[in-house]
MARBA-3410 file (N, C-alpha, C, O; in Angstrom, 1 decimal):
62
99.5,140.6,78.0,100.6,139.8,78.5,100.6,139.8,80.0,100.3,140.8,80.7 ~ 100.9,138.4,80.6,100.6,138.4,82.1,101.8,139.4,82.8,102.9,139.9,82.2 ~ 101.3,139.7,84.2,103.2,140.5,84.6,103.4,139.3,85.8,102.8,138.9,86.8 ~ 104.7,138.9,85.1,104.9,138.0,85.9,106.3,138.5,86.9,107.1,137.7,87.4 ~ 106.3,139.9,87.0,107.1,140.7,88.3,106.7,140.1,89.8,105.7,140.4,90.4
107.4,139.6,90.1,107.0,139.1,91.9,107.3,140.0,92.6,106.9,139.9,93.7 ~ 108.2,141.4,92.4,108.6,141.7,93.1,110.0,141.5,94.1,111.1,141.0,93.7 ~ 109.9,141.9,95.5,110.7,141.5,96.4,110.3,140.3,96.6,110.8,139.9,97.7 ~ 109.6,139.5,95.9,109.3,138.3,96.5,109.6,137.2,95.8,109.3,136.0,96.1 ~ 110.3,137.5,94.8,110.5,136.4,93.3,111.8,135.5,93.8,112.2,134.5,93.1
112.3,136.1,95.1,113.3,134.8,95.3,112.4,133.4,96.1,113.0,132.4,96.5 ~ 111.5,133.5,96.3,110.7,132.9,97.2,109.0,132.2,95.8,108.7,131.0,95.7 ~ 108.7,132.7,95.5,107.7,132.7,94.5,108.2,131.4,93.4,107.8,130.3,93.4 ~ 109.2,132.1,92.4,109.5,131.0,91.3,110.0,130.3,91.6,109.8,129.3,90.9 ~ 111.4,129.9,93.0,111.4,128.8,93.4,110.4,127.4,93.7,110.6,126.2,93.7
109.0,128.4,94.1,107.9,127.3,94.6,107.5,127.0,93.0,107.8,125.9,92.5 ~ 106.9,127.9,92.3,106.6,127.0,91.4,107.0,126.2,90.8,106.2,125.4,90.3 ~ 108.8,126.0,90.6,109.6,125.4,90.1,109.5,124.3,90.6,109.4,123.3,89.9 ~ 109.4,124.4,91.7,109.4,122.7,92.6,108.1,122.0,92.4,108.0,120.8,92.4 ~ 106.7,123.0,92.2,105.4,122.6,92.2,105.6,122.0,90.9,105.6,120.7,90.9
105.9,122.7,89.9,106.3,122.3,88.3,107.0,120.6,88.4,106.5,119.5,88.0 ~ 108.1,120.9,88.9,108.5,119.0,89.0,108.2,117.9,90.1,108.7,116.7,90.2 ~ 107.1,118.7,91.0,106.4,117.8,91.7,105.2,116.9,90.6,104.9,115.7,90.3 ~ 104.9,117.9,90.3,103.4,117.9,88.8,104.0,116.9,88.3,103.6,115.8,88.5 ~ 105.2,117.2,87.4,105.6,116.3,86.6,106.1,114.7,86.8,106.0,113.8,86.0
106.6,114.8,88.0,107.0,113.6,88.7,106.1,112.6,89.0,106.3,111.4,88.9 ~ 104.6,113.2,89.6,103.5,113.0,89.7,102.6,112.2,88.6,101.9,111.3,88.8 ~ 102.8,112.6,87.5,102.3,112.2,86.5,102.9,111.1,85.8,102.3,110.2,85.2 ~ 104.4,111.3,85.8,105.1,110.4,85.1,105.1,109.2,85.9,105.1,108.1,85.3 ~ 104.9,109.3,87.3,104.4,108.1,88.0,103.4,107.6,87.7,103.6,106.6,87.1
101.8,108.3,88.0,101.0,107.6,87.7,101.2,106.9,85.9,100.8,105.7,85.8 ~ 101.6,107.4,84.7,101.8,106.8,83.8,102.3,105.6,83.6,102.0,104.7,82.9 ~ 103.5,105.5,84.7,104.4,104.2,84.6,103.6,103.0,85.1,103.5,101.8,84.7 ~ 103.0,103.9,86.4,101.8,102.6,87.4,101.0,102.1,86.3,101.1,100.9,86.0 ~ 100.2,103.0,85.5,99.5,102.6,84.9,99.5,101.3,83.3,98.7,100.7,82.6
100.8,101.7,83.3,101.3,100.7,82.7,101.6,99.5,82.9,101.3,98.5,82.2 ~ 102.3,99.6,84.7,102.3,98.5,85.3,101.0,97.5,85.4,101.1,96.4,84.9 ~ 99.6,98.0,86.0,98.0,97.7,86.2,97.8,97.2,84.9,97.1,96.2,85.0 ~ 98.0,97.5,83.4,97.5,97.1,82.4,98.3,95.6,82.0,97.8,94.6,81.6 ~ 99.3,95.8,82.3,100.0,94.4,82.0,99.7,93.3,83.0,99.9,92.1,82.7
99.3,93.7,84.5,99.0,92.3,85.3,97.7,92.4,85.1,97.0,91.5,85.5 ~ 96.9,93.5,84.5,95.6,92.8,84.4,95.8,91.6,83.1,95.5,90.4,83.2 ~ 96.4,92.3,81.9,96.3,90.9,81.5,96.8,89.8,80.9,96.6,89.2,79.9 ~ 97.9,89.9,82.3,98.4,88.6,83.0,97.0,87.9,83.6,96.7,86.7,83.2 ~ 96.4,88.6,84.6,95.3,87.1,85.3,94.5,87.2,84.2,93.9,86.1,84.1
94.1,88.2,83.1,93.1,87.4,82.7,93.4,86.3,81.7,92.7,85.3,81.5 ~ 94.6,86.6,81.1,95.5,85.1,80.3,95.5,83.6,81.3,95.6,82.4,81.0 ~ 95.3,84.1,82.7,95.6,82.8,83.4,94.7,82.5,83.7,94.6,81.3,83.9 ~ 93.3,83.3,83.7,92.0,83.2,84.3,91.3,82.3,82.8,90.6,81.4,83.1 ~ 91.5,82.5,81.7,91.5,82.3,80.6,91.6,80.3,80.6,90.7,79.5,80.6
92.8,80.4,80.7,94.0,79.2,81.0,93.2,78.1,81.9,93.0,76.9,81.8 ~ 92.9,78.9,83.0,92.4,77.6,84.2,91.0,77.5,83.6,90.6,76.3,83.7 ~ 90.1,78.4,82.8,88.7,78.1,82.8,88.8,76.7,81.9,88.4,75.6,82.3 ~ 89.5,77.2,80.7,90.2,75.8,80.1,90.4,74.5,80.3,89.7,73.6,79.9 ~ 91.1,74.6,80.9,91.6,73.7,81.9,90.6,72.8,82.4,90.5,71.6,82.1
89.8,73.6,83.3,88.3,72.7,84.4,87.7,71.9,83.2,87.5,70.7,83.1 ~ 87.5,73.2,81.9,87.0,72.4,81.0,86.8,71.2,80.6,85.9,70.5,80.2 ~ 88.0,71.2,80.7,89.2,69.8,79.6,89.1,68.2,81.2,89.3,67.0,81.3 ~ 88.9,68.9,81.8,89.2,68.2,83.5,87.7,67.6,83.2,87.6,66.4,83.3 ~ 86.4,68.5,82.7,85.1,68.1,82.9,85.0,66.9,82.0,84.5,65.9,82.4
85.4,67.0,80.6,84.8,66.0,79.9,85.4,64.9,80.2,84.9,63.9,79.7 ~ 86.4,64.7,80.9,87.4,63.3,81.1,86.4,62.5,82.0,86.6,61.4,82.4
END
């Protein structure tokens, strides 16, 4: 078992990790969201990129 005794120091110690702990988490739950965000406008242009190729297509044979 770890000894997780800080000592004279544990008013100073578990505070930091605590904050490191929901920086971490904060950190992450961000990038998750972004990454959610990046997957949905990628495919957004590629539905529009899709749409215009179409499009020239339909423009060419006229």
């Amino acid at each position: 078992m770890p000894d997780l005794d800080a000592g004279k120091y544990a008013a100073f110690v578990w505070p930091a990790y605590g904050i490191t702990l929901a920086i971490f988490v904060g950190m992450i739950a961000a990038s998750v969201a972004f990454s959610g965000r990046w997957r949905r406008r990628v495919e957004e242009l590629k539905a529009a990129e899709a749409q215009k190729g179409g499009e020239e297509e339909a423009g060419a044979r006229q």
